[in-house]
Z-matrix of the N, CA and C atoms (Angstrom, degrees):
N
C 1 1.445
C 2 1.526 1 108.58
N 3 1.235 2 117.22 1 140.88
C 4 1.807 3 116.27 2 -167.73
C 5 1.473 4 85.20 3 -134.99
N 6 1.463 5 90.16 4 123.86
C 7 1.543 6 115.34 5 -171.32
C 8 2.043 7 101.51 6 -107.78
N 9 1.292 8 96.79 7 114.78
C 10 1.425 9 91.57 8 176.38
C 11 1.617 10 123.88 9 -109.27
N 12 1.382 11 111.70 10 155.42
C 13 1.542 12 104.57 11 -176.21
C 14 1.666 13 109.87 12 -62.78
N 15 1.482 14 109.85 13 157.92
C 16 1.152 15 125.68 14 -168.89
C 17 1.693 16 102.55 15 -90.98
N 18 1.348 17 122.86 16 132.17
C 19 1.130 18 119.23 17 -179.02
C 20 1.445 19 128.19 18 -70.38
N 21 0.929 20 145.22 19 143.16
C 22 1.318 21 136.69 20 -172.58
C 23 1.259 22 117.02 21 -84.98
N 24 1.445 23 139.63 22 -179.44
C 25 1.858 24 122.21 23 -153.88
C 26 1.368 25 80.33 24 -177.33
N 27 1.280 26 115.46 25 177.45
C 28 1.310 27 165.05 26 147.48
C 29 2.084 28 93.36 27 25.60
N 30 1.144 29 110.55 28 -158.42
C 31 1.665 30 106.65 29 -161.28
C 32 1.829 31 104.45 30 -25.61
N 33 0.910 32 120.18 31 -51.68
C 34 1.511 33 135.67 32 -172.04
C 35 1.655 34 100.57 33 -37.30
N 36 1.205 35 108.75 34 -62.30
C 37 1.685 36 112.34 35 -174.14
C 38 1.780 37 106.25 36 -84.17
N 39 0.972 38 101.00 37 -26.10
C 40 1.747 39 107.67 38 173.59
C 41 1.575 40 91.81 39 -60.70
N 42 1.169 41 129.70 40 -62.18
C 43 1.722 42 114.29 41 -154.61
C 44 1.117 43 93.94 42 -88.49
N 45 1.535 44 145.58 43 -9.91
C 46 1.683 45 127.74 44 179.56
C 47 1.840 46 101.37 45 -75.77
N 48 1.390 47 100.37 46 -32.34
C 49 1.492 48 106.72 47 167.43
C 50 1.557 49 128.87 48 -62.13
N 51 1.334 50 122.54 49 -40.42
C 52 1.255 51 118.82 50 169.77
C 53 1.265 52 112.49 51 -97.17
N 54 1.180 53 127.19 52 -11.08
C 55 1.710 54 122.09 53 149.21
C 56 1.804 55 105.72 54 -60.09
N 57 0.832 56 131.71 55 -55.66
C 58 1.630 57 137.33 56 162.70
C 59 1.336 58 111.23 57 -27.08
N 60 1.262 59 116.00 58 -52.98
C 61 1.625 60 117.48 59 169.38
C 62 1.053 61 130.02 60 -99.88
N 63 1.582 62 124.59 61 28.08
C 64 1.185 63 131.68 62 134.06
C 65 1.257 64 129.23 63 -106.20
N 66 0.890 65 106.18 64 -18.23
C 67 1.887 66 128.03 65 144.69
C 68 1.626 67 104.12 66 -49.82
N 69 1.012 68 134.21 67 -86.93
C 70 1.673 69 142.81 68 -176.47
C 71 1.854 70 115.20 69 -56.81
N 72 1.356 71 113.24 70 -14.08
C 73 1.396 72 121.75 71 144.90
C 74 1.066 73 119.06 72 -55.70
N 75 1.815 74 105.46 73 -65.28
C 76 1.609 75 111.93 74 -171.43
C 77 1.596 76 110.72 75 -30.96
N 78 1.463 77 102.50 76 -64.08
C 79 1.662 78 141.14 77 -122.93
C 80 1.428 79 79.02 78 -86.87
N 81 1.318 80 123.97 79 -92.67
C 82 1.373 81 130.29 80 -177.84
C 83 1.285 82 133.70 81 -92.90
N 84 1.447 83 125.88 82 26.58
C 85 1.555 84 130.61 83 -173.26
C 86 1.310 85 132.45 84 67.36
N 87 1.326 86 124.92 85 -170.91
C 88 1.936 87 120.07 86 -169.57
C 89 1.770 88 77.77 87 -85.72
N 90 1.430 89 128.32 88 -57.75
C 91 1.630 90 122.50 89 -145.13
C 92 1.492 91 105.51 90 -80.86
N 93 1.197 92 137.25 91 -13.94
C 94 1.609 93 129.49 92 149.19
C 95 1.280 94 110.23 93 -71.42
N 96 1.329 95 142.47 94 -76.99
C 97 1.305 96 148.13 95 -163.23
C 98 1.765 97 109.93 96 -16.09
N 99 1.492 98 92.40 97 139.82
C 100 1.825 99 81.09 98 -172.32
C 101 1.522 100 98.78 99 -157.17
N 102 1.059 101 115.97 100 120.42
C 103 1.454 102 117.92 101 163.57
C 104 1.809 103 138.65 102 6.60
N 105 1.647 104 81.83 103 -42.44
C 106 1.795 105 108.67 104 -177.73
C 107 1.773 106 83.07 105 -87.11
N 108 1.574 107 142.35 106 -65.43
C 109 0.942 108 102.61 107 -168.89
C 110 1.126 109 131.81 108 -80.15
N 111 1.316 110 132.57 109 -13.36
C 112 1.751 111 131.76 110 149.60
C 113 1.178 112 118.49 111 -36.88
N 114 1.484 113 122.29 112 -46.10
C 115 1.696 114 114.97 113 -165.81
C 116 2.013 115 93.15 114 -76.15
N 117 1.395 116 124.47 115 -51.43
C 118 1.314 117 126.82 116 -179.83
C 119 1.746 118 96.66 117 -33.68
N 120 1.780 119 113.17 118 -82.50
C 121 1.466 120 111.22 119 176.38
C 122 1.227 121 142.89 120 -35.80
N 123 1.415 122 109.04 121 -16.12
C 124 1.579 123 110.42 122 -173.23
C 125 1.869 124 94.66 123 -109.70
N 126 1.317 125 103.65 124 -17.49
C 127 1.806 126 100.44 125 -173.29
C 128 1.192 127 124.10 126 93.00
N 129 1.275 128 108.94 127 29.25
C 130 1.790 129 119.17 128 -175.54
C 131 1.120 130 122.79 129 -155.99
N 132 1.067 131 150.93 130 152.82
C 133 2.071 132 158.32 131 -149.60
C 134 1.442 133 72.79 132 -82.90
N 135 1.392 134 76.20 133 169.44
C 136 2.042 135 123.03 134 171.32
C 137 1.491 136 83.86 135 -74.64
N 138 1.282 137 159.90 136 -50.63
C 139 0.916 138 146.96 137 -115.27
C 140 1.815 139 89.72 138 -85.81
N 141 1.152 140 113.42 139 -45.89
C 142 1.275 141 119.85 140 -151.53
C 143 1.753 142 104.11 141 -97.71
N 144 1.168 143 107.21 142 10.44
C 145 1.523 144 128.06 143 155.35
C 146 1.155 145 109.12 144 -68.22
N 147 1.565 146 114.08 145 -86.43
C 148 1.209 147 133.91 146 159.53
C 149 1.343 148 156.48 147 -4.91
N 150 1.473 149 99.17 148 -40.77
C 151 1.362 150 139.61 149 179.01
C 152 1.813 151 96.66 150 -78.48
N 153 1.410 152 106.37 151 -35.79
C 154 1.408 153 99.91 152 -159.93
C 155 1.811 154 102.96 153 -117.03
N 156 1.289 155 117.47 154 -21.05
C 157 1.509 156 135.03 155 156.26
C 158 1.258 157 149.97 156 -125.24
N 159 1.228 158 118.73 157 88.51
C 160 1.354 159 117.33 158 -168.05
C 161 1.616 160 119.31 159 -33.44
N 162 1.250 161 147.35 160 -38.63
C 163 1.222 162 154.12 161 143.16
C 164 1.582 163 146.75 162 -112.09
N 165 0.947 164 120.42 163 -140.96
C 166 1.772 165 117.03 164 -163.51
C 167 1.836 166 91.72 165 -113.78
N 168 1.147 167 109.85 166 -25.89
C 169 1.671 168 120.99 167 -175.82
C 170 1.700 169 92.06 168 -76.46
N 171 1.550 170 134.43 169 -75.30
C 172 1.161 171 134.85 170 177.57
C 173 1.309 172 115.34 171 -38.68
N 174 1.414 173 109.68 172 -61.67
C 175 2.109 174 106.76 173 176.44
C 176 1.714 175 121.51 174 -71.62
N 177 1.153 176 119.51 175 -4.43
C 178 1.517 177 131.25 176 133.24
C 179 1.573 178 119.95 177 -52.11
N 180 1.452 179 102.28 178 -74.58
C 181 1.688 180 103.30 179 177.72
C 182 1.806 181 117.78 180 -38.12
N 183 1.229 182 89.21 181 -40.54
C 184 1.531 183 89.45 182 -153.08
C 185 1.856 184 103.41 183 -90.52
N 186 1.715 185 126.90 184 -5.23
C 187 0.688 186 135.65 185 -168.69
C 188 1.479 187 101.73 186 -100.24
N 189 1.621 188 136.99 187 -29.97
C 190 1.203 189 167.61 188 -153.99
C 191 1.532 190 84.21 189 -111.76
N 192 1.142 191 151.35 190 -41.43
C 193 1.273 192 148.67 191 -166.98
C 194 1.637 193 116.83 192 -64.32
N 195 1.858 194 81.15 193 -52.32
C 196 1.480 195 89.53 194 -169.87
C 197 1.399 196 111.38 195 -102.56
N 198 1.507 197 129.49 196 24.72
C 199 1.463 198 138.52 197 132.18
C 200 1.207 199 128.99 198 -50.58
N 201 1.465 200 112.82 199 -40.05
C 202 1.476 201 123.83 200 -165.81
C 203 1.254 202 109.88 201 -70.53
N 204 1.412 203 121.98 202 124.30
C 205 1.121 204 127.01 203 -173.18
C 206 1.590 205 117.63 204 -83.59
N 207 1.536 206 114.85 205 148.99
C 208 1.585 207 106.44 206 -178.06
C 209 1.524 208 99.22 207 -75.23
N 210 2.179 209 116.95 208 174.10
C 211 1.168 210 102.93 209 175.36
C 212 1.679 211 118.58 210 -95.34
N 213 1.454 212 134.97 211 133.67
C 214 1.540 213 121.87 212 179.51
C 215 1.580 214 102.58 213 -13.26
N 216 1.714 215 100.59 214 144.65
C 217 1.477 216 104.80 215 150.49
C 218 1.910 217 113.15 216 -95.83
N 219 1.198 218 101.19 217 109.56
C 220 1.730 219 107.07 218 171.41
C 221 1.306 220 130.92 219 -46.27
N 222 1.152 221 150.39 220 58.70
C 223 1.452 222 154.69 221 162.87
C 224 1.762 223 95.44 222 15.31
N 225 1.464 224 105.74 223 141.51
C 226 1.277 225 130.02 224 173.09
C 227 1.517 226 88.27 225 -64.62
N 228 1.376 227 111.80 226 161.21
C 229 1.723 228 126.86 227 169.67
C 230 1.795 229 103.73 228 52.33
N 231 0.942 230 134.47 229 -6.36
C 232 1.826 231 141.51 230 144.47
C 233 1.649 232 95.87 231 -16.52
N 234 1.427 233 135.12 232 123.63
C 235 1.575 234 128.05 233 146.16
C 236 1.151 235 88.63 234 -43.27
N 237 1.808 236 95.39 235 160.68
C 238 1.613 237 120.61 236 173.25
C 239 1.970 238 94.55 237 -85.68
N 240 0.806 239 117.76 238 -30.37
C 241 1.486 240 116.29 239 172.09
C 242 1.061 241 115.83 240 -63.70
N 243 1.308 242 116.99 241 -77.22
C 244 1.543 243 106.63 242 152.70
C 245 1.668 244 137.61 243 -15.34
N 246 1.501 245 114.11 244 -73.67
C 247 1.296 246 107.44 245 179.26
C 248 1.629 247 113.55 246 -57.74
N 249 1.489 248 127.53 247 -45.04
C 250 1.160 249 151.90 248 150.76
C 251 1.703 250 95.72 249 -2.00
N 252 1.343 251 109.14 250 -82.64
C 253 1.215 252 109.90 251 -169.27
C 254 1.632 253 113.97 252 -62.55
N 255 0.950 254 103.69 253 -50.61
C 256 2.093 255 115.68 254 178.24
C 257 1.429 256 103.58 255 -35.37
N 258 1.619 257 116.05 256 -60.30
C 259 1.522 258 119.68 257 164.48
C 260 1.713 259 120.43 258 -66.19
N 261 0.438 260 132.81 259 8.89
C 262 1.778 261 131.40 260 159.78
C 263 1.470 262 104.53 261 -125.07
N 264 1.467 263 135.89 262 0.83
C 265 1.174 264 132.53 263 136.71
C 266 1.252 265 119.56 264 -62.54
N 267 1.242 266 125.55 265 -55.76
C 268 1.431 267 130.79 266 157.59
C 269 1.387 268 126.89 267 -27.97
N 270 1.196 269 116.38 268 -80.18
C 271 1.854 270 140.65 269 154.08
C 272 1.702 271 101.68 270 -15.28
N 273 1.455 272 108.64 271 -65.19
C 274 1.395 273 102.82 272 -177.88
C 275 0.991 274 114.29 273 -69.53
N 276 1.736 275 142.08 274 -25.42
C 277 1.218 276 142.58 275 -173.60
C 278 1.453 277 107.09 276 -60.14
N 279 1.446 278 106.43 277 -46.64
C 280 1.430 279 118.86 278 -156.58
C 281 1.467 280 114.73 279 -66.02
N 282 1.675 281 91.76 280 -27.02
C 283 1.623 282 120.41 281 -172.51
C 284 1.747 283 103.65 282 -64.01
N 285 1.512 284 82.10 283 -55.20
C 286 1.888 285 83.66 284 -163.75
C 287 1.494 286 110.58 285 -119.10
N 288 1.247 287 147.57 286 23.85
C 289 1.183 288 156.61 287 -178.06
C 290 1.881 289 95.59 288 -81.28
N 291 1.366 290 112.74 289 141.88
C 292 1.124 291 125.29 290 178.57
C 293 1.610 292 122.89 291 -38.12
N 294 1.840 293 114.19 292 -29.06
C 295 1.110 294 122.61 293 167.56
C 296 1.317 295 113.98 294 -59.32
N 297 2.009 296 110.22 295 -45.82
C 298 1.268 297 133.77 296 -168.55
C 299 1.596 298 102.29 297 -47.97
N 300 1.291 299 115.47 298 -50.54
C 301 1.311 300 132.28 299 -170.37
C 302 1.486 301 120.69 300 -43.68
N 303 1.527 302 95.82 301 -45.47
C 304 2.063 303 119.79 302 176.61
C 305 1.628 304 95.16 303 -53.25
N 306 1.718 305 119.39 304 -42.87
C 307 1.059 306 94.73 305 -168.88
C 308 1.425 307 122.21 306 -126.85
N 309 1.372 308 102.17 307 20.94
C 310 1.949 309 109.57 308 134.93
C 311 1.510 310 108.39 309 -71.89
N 312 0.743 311 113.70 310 -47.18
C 313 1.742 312 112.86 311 173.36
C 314 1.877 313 104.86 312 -40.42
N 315 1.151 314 123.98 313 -86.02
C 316 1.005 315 114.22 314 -164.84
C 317 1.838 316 108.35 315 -70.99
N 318 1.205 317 139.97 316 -21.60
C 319 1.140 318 146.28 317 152.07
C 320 2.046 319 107.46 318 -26.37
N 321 1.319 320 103.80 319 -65.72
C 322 1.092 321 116.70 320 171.55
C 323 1.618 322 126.59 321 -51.95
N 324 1.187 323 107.71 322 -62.83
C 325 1.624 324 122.55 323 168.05
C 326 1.062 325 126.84 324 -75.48
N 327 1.698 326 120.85 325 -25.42
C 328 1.745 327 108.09 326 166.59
C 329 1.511 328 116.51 327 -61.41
N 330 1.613 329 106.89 328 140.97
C 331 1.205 330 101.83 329 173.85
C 332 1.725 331 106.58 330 -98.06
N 333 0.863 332 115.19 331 8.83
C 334 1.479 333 114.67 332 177.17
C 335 1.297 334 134.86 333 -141.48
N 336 1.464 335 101.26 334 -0.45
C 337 1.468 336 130.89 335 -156.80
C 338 1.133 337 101.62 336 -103.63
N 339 1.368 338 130.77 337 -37.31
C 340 1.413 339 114.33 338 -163.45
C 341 1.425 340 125.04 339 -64.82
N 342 1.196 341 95.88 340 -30.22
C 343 1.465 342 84.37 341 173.52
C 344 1.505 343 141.41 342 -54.68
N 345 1.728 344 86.61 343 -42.23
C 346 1.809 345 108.16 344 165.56
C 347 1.520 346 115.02 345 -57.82
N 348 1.462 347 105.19 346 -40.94
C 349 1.626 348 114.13 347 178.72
C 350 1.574 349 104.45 348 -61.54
N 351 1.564 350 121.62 349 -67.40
C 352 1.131 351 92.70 350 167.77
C 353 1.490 352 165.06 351 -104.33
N 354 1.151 353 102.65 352 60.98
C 355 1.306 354 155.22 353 -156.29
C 356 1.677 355 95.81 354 -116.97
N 357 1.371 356 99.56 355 -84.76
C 358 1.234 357 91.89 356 -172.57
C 359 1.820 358 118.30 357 -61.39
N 360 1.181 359 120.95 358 -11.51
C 361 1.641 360 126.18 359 158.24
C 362 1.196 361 108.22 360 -71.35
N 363 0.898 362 137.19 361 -50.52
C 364 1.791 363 146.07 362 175.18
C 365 1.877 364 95.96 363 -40.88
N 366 1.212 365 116.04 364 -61.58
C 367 0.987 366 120.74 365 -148.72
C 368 1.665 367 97.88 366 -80.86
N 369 1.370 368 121.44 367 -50.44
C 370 1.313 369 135.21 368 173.72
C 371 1.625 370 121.84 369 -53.10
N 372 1.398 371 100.54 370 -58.45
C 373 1.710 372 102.50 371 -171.08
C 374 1.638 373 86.70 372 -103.80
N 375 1.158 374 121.70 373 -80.30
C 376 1.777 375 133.86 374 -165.07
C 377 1.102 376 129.92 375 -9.93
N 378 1.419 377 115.80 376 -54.02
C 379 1.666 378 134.34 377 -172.75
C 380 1.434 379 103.72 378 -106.34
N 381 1.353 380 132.72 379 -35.76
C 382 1.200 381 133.60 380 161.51
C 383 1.999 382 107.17 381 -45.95
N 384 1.247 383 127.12 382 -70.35
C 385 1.449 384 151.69 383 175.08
C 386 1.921 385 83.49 384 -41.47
N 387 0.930 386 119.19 385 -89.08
C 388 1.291 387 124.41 386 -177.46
C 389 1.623 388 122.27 387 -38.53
N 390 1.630 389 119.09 388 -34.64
C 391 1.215 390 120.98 389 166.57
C 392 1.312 391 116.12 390 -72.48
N 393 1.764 392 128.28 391 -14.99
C 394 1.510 393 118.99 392 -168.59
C 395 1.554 394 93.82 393 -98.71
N 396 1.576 395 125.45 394 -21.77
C 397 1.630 396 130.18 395 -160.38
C 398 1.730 397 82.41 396 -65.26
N 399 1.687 398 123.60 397 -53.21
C 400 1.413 399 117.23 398 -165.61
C 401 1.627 400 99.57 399 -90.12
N 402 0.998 401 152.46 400 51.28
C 403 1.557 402 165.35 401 175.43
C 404 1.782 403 93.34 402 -132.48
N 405 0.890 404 90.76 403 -64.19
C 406 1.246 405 91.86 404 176.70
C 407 1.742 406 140.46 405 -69.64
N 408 1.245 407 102.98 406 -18.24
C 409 1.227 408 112.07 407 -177.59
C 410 2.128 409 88.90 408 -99.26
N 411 0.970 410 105.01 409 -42.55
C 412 1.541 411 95.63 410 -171.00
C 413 1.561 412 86.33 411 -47.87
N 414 1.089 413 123.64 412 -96.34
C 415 1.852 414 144.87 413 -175.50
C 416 1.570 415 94.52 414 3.22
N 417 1.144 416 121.77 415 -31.29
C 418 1.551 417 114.18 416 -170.64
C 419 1.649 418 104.97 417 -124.85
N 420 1.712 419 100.47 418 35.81
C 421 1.430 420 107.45 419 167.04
C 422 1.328 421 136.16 420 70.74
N 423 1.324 422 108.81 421 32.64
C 424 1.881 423 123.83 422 -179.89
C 425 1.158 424 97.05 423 -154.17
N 426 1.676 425 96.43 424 -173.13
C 427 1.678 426 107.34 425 -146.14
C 428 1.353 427 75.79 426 -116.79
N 429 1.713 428 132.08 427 146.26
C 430 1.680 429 127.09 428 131.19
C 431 1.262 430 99.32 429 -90.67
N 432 1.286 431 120.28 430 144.93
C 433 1.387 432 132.93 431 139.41
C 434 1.526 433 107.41 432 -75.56
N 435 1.496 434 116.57 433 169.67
C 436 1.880 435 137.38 434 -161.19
C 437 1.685 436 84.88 435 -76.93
N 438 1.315 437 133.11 436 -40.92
C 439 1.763 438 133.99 437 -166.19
C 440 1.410 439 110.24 438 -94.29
N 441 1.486 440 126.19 439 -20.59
C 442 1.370 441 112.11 440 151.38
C 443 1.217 442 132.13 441 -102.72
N 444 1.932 443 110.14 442 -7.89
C 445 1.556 444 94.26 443 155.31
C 446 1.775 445 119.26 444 -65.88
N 447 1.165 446 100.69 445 -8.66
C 448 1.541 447 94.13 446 -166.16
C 449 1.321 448 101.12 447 -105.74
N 450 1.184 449 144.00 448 -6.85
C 451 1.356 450 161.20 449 151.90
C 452 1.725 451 98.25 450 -8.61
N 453 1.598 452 111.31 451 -66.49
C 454 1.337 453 107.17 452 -171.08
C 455 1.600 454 117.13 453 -86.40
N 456 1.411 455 126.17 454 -33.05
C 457 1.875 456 121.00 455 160.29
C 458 1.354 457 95.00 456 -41.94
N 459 1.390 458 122.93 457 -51.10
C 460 1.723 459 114.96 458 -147.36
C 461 1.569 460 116.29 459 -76.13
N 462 1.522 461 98.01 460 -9.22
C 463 1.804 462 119.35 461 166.95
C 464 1.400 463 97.20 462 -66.59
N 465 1.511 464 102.24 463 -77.21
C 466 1.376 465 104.06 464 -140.37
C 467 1.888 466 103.29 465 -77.66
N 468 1.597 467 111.52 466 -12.43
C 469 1.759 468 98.51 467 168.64
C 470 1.476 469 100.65 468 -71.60
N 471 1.391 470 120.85 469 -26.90
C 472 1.889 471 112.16 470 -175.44
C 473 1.284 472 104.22 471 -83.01
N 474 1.297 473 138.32 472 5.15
C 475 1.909 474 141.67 473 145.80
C 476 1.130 475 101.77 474 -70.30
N 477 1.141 476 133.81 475 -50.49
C 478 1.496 477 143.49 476 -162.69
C 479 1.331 478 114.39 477 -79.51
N 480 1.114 479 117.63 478 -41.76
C 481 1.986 480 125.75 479 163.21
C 482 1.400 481 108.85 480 -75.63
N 483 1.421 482 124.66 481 0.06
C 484 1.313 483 113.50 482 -161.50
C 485 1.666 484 100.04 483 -118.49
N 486 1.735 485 101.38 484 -2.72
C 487 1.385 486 110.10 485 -169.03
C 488 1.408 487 137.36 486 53.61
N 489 1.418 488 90.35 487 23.33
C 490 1.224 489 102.70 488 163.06
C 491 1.840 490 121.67 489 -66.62
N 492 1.651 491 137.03 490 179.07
C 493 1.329 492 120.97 491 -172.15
C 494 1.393 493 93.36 492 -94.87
N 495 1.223 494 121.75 493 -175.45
C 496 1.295 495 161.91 494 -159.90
C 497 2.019 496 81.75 495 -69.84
N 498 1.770 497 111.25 496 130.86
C 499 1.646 498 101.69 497 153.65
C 500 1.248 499 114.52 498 -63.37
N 501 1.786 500 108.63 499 162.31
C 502 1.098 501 98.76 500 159.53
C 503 1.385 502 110.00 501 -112.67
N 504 1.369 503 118.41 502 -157.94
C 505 1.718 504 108.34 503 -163.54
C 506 1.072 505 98.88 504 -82.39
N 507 1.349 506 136.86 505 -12.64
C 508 1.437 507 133.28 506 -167.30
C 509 1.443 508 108.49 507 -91.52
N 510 1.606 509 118.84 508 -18.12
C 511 1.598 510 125.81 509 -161.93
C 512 2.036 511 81.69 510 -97.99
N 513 1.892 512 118.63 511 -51.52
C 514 1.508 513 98.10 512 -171.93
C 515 1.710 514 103.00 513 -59.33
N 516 0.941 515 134.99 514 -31.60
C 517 1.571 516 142.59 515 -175.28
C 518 1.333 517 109.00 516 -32.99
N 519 1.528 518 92.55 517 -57.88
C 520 1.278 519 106.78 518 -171.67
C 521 1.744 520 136.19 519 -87.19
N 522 1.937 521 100.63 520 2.37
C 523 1.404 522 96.72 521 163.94
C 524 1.309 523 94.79 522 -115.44
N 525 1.513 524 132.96 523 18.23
C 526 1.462 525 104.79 524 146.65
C 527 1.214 526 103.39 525 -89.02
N 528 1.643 527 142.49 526 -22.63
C 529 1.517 528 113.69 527 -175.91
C 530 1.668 529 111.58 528 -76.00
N 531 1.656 530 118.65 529 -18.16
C 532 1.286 531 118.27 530 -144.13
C 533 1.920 532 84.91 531 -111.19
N 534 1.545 533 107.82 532 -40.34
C 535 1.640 534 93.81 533 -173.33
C 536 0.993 535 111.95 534 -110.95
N 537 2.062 536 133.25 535 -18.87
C 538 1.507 537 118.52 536 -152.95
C 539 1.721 538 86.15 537 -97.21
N 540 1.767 539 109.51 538 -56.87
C 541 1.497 540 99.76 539 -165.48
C 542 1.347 541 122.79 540 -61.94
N 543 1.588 542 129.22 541 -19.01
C 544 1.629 543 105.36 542 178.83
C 545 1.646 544 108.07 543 -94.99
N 546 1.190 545 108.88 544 4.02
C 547 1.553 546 119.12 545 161.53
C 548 1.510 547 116.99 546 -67.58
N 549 1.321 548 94.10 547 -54.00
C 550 1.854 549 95.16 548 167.63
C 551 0.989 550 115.27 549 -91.97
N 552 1.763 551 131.02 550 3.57
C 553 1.681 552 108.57 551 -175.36
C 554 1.997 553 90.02 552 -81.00
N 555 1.414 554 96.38 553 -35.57
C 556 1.561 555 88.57 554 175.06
C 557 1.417 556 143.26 555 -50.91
N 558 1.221 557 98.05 556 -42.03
C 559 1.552 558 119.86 557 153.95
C 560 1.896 559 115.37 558 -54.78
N 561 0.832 560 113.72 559 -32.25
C 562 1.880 561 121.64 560 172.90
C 563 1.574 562 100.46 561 126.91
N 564 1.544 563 131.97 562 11.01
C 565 1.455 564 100.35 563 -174.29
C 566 1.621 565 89.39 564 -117.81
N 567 1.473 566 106.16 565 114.77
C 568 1.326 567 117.33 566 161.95
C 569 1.494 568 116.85 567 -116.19
């Protein structure tokens, strides 16, 4: 009797696939990566690529999509310093964490993509990170405006474009004591 493996289907083969293309990011970048080696890495034909992405730009997007991490939800009564920092801990994670990396990689090497790429970070981590900085600062009785909640992402993505390393907790520490809080104590949230 010849017992054969069971094929894989539906979410199951979907995430061996976009694990495959963050794997084939790592390994060889956005401008090698190719269809033939995703289907080899994940253990399945082009066919079943295909079926679910019309190209190498779409099974990028959607693999880069579902990396992006949501931002913490902050507990009611959280210091604003506190939560402050937890969210630009986050922000930076998202930035430079080994996932982060897949998509400086293709950020870097798309020639047409980036924009969509960052776009789709903007939309995923950016404004999300930026909507809890003013959730949070209201809750403890001040106003953010859209340019000082974003005051601190817009640091630490210009570390991150600037190639500089990863913060450490002592460097985010220190632009909420040095840039986020007298930005908002001015605004009323001290």
């Amino acid at each position: 009797m010849t017992v054969t493996a069971s094929r894989r289907r539906g979410e199951e083969l979907r995430r061996a696939i976009l694990d495959a293309v963050v794997e084939q990011l790592d390994s060889v970048g956005y401008a090698k990566l190719s269809t033939n080696k995703v289907a080899a890495a994940a253990g399945t034909g082009k066919a079943a690529l295909y079926r679910r992405w019309h190209n190498k730009e779409e099974l990028v997007r959607d693999a880069l999509r579902d990396l992006l991490p949501e931002p913490p939800e902050i507990p009611g009564g959280t210091p604003l310093r506190d939560g402050l920092t937890d969210l630009l801990r986050y922000f930076d994670h998202a930035l430079n964490d080994s996932r982060g990396t897949a998509f400086q990689t293709v950020a870097a090497e798309a020639s047409d993509g980036t924009g969509e790429l960052r776009t789709l970070f903007h939309v995923s981590v950016t404004r999300p990170c930026e909507e809890r900085i003013a959730e949070l600062v209201r809750a403890h009785g001040g106003t953010a405006s859209e340019s000082a909640a974003s005051a601190g992402p817009a640091l630490l993505f210009y570390y991150c474009v600037a190639g500089r390393p990863r913060r450490t907790d002592a460097e985010i520490q220190g632009i909420v004591d040095d840039v986020l809080l007298p930005l908002f104590r001015e605004g009323g949230a001290a």
